[in-house]
C-alpha positions as CSV (number, residue, x, y, z in Angstrom):
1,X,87.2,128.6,62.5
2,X,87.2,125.8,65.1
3,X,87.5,128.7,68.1
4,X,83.9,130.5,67.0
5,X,82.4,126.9,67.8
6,X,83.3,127.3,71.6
7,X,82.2,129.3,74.3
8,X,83.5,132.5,74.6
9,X,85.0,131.8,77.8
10,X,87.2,129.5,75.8
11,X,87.7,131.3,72.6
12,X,91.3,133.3,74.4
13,X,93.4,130.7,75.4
14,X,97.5,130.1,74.4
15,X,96.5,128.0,71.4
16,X,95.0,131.5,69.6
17,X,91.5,132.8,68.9
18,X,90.4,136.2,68.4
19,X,93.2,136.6,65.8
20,X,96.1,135.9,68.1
21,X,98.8,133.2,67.9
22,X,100.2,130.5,69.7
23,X,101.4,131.7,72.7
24,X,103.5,129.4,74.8
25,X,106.5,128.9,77.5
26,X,108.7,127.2,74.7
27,X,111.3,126.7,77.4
28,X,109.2,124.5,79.4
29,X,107.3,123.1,76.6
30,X,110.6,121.7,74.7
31,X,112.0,120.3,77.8
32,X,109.0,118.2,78.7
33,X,108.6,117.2,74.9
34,X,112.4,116.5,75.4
35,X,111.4,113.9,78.1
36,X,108.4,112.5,76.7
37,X,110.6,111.7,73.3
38,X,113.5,110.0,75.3
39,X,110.5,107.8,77.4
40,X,109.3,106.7,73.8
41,X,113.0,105.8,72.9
42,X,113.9,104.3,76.2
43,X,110.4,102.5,76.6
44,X,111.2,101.1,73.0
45,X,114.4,99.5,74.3
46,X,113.6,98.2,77.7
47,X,110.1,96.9,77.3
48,X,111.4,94.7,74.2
49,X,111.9,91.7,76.0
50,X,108.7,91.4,78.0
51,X,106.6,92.7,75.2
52,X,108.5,89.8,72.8
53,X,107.9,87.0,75.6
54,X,104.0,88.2,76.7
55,X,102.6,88.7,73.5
56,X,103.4,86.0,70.8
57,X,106.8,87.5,69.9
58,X,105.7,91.2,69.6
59,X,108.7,93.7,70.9
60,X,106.9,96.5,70.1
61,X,103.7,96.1,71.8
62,X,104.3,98.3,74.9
63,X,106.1,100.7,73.0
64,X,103.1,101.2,70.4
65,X,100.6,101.3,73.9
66,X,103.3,104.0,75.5
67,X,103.2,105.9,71.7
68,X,99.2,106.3,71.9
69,X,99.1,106.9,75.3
70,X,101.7,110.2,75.0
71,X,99.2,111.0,72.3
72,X,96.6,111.0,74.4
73,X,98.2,112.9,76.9
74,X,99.2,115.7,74.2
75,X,95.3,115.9,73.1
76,X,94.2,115.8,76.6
77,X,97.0,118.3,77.2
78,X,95.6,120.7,74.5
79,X,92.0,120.8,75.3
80,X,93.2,121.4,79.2
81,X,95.0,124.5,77.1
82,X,91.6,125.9,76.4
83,X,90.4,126.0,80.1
84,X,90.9,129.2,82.3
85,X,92.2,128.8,85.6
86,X,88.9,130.3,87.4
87,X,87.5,127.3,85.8
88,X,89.8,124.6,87.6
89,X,88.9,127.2,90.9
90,X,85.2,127.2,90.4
91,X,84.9,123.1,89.7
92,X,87.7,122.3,92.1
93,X,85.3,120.5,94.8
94,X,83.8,118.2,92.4
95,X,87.0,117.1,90.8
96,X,87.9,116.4,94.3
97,X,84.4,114.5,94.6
98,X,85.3,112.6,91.5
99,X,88.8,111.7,92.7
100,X,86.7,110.3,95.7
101,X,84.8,107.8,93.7
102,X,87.6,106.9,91.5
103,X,89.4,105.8,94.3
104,X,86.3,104.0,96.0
105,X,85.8,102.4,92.5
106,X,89.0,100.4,92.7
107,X,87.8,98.0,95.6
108,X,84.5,97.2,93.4
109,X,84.4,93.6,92.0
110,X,84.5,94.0,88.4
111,X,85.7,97.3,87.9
112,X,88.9,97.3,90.2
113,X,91.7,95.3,88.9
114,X,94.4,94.1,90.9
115,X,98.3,93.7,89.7
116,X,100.9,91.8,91.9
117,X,98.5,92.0,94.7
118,X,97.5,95.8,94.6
119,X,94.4,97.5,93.6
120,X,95.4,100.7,91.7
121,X,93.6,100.4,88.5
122,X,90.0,100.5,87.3
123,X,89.5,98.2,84.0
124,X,87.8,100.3,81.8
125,X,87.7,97.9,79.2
126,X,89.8,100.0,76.6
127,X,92.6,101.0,78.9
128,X,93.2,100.5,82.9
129,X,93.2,104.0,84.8
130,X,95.3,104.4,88.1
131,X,93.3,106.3,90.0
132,X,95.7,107.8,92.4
133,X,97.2,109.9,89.2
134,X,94.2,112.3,89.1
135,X,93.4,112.4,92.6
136,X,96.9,113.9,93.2
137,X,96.3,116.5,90.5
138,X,92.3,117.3,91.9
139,X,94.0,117.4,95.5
140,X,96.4,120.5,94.3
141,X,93.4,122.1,93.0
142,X,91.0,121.6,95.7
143,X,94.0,122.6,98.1
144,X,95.0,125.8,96.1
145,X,91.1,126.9,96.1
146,X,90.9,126.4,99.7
147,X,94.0,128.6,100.3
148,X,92.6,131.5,98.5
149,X,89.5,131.4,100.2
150,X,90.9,131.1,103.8
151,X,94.7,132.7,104.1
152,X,93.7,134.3,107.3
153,X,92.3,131.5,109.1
154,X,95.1,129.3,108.1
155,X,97.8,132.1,109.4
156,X,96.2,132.3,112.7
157,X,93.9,129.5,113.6
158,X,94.5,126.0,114.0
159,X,91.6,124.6,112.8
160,X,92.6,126.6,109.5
161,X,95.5,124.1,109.2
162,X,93.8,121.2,110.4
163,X,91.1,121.4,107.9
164,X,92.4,120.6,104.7
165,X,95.2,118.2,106.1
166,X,91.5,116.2,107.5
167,X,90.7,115.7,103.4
168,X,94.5,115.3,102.9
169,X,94.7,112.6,105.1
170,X,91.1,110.8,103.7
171,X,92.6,110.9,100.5
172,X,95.7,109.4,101.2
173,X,94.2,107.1,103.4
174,X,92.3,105.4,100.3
175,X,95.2,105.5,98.3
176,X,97.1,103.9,100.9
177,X,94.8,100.8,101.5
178,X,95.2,99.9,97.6
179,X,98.2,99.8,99.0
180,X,100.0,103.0,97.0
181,X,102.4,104.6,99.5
182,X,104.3,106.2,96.8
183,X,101.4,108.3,95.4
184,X,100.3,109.0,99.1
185,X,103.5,110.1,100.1
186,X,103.6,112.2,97.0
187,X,100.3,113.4,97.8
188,X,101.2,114.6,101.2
189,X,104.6,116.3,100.7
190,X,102.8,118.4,97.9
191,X,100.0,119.4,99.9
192,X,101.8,120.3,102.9
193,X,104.8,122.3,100.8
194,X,101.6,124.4,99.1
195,X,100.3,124.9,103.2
196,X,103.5,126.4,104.2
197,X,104.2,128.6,101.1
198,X,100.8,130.2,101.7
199,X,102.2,131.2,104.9
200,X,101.5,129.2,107.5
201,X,102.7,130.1,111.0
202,X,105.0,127.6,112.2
203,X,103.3,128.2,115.7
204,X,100.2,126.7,114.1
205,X,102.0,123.8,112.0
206,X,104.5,122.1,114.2
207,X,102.8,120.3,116.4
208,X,100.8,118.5,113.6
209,X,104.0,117.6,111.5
210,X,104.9,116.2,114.5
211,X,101.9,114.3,114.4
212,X,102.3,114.0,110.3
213,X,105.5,112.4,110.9
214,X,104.8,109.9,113.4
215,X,101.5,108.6,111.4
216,X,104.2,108.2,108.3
217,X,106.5,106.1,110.2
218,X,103.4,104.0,111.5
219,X,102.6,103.6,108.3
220,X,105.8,102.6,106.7
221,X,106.6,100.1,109.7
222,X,103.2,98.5,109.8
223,X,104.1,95.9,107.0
224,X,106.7,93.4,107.4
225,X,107.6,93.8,103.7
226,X,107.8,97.4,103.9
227,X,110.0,97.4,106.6
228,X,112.3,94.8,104.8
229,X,112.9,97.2,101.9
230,X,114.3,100.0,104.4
231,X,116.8,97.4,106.1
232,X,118.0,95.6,102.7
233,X,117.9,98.9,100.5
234,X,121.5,99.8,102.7
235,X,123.1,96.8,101.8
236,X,120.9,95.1,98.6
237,X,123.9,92.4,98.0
238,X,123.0,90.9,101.6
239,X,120.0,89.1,100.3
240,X,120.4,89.8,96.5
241,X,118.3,87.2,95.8
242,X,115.7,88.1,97.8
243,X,114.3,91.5,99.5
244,X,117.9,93.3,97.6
245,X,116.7,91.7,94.3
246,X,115.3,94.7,92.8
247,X,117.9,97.5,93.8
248,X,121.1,95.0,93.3
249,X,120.1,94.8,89.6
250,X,119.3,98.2,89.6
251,X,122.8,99.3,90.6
252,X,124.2,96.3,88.4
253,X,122.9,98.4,85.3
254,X,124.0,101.7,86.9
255,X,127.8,100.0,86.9
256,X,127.6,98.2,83.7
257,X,126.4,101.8,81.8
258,X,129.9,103.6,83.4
259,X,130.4,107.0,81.7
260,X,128.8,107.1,78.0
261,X,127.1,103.3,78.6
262,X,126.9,100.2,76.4
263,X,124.6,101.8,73.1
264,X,120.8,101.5,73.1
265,X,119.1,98.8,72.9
266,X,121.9,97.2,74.1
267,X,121.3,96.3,77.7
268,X,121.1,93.4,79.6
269,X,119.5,94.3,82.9
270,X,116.0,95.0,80.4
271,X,116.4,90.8,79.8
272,X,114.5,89.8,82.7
273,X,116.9,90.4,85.4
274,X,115.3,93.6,86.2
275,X,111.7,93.5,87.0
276,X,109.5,96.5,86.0
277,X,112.4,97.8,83.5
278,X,110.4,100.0,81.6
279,X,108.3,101.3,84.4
280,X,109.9,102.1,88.1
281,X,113.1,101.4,87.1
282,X,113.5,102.3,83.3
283,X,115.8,105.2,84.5
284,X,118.2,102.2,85.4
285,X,117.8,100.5,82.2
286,X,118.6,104.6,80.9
287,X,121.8,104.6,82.8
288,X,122.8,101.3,81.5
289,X,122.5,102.2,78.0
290,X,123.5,106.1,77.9
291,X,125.5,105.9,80.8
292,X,126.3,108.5,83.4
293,X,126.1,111.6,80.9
294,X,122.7,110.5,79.6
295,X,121.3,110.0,83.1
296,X,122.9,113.2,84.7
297,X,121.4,115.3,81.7
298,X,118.1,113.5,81.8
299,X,118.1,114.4,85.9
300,X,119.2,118.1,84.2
301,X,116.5,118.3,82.5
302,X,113.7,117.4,84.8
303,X,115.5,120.0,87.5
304,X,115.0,122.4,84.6
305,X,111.3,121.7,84.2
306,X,110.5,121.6,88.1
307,X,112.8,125.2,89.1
308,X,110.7,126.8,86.2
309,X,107.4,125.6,87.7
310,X,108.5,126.7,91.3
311,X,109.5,129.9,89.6
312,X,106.4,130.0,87.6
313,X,104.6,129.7,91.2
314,X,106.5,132.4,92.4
315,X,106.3,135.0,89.7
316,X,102.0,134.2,90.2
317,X,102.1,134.8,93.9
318,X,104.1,138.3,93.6
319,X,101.5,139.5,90.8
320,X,98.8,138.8,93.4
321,X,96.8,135.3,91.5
322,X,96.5,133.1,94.9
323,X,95.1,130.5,92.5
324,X,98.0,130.2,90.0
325,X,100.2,130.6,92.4
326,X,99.4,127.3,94.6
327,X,98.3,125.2,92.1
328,X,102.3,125.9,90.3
329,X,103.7,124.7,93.8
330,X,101.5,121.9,94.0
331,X,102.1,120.5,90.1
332,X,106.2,121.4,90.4
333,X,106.1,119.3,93.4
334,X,103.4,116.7,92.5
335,X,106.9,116.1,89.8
336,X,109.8,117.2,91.8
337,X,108.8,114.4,94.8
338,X,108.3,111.6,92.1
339,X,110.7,112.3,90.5
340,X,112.9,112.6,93.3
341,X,111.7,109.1,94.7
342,X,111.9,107.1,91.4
343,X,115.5,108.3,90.6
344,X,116.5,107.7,94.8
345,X,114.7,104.2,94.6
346,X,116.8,103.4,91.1
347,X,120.0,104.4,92.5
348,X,119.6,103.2,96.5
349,X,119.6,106.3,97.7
350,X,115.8,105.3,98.7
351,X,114.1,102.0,99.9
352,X,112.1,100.4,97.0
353,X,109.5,101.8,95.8
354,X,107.0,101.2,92.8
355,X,106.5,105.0,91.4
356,X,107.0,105.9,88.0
357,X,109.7,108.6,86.4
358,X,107.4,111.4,85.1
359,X,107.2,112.1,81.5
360,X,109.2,108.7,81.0
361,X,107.6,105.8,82.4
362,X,105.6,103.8,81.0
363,X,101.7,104.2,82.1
364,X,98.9,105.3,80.7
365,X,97.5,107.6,83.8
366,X,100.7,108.9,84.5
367,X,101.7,110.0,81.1
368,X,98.2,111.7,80.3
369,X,98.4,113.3,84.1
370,X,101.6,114.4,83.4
371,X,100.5,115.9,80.0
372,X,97.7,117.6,81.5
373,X,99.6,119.4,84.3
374,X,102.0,120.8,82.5
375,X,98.8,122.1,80.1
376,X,97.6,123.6,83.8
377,X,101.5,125.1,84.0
378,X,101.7,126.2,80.5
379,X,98.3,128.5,81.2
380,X,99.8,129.7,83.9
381,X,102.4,130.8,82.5
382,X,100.4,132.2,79.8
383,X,97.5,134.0,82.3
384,X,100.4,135.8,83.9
385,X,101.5,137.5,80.5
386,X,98.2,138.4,79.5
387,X,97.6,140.4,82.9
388,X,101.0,142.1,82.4
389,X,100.2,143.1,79.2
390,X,96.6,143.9,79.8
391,X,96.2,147.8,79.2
392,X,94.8,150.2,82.1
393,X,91.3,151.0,81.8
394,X,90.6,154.2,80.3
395,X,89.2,157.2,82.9
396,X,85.7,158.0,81.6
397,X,85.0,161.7,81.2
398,X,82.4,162.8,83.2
399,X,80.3,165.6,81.4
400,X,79.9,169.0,83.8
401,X,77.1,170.8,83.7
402,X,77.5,173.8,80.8
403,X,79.2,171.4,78.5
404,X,82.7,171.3,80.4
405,X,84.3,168.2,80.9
406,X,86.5,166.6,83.5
């Protein structure tokens, strides 16, 4: 009944209509459901003891926040379910123009609200949304649009190439000021992966990587404190007290977990010794209390989810759907590089780095981001199936004169 109240465009879509059934990837849709139910369990043990001493003695309070905010993504998720991919093509510039303000909004007295001296978050009075979460997501769409509409220019001009890293690098560029470097370093590797699987000469794009690489290691060296978490991140017990603080907990948890851990809700990292525990480094706190097997299964699982999507991506740009096809790359590795940094940053592999674990984390923007790309991944999915199954049009007879037919 619900489906005859919406437009027809939305009427087909995975979730039924038009007398069909749900539809889904249940491989992909279990194993992020998978993760999203071990970040309500682990967010339930390692926020405890902030939540207790922050808000008169309640140790559920960011675990009841992370519960409604997984809901939220799941509802957001499910009306993104409804939504055709030529729609995400067609409104692709004004998401992007969107993204813009949201991330213009941030430095506005009032609206902008600054945490531990950075400006990611606009109050909005119910809930605080980080801005650089759907920016990344309106960035793989504006991107994949533009590589549909211009494959030839970007294989043999230069200006093809230099185009869209131009937005790329305004984007980041606001993100960065907040200061974010995580989410523009996410940004960028996504966008310049999607370049390069649309086929982009070499000839054309070394010289700017060159350039690409140079402005990053500006960028990373430019603050003092930036450049004190790449030379205590090698050895963290130097100055554990200090710029090693973070990371020497970190790994503290990692060796108190050993192989099956110490039971949930039984750490002691999560008791003020590890700052952000149920945020950039709740995977920590997971290691702690599940030990080695329940972080090398939760890593397991989030490979899983990030092969199928580059697959996904794959199987779209053999059937010929440009679209699809980009924006698959540029969602499996909007996930793939964060969750790549968060898990190098928790285990030292990488210097520090605030960026949450997706699907995991705590966080509002990222959990409802998250929920909404892999609705975008799920269509996908589900778009390629239907134009497999589709059936040929039928030849129309064409009447000869005399009453033959051909």
């Amino acid at each position: 009944m619900i489906f005859r109240l919406l437009p027809a465009w939305l009427q087909n879509s995975p979730l039924g209509g038009r007398g069909q059934k749900v539809d889904l990837d249940y491989w992909m849709l279990a194993a992020c459901l998978c993760l999203l139910g071990l970040g309500l369990v682990m967010n339930a043990s390692a926020s405890s003891a902030v939540s207790a001493a922050h808000n008169s003695g309640n140790h559920y309070y960011y675990f009841i926040r992370h519960t409604l905010y997984v809901i939220a993504g799941l509802i957001a998720g499910g009306c993104c379910l409804l939504v055709p991919l030529q729609r995400w093509e067609q409104l692709s510039g004004w998401l992007l123009f969107l993204a813009a303000i949201l991330l213009a909004l941030v430095y506005v007295p009032g609206i902008g609200h600054e945490v531990n001296g950075s400006k990611r978050w606009l109050n909005l009075r119910v809930f605080n949304l980080q801005s650089s979460e759907p920016a990344k997501l309106f960035m793989v769409f504006f991107i994949a649009g533009y590589l549909v509409r211009h494959q030839d220019e970007l294989k043999r001009k230069l200006f093809g190439f230099v185009k869209p890293l131009l937005v790329l690098l305004f984007f980041a560029m606001l993100i960065y000021l907040e200061p974010d470097f995580g989410a523009a370093t996410v940004m960028v590797g996504s966008v310049v992966v999607m370049i390069f699987l649309a086929g982009t000469s070499m000839k054309v794009a070394a010289p700017l990587l060159v350039i690409l690489g140079t402005l990053g290691w500006f960028f990373v060296t430019a603050e003092s404190y930036r450049l004190e978490r790449i030379t205590s991140f090698t050895d963290p017990f130097r100055d554990q007290f200090g710029s090693g603080y973070q990371l020497s907990q970190a790994l503290i948890a990692f060796g108190r977990g050993e192989i099956f851990g110490v039971g949930l809700g039984n750490s002691v990292q999560k008791q003020f010794y590890l700052p952000e525990a149920h945020t950039d480094f709740v995977f920590a706190v997971l290691a702690e209390e599940l030990g080695m097997v329940g972080a090398l299964l939760t890593v397991a699982v989030l490979t899983f989810v990030c092969v199928r999507a580059l697959r996904l991506g794959r199987r779209a740009q053999l059937a010929g759907h440009a679209f699809a096809a980009y924006s698959a790359y540029g969602i499996a590795m909007m996930w793939t590089g964060q969750a790549f940094i968060n898990i190098g940053v928790n285990t030292g592999l990488l210097p520090t780095k605030g960026l949450t674990l997706p699907f995991i984390s705590y966080g509002g923007s990222s959990l409802v981001i998250c929920c909404v790309s892999l609705a975008v991944m799920l269509r996908v999915e589900w778009e390629m199936r239907q134009a497999v199954r589709a059936p040929a049009m039928p030849v129309r007879k064409v009447r000869q004169p005399g009453g033959a037919h051909a």
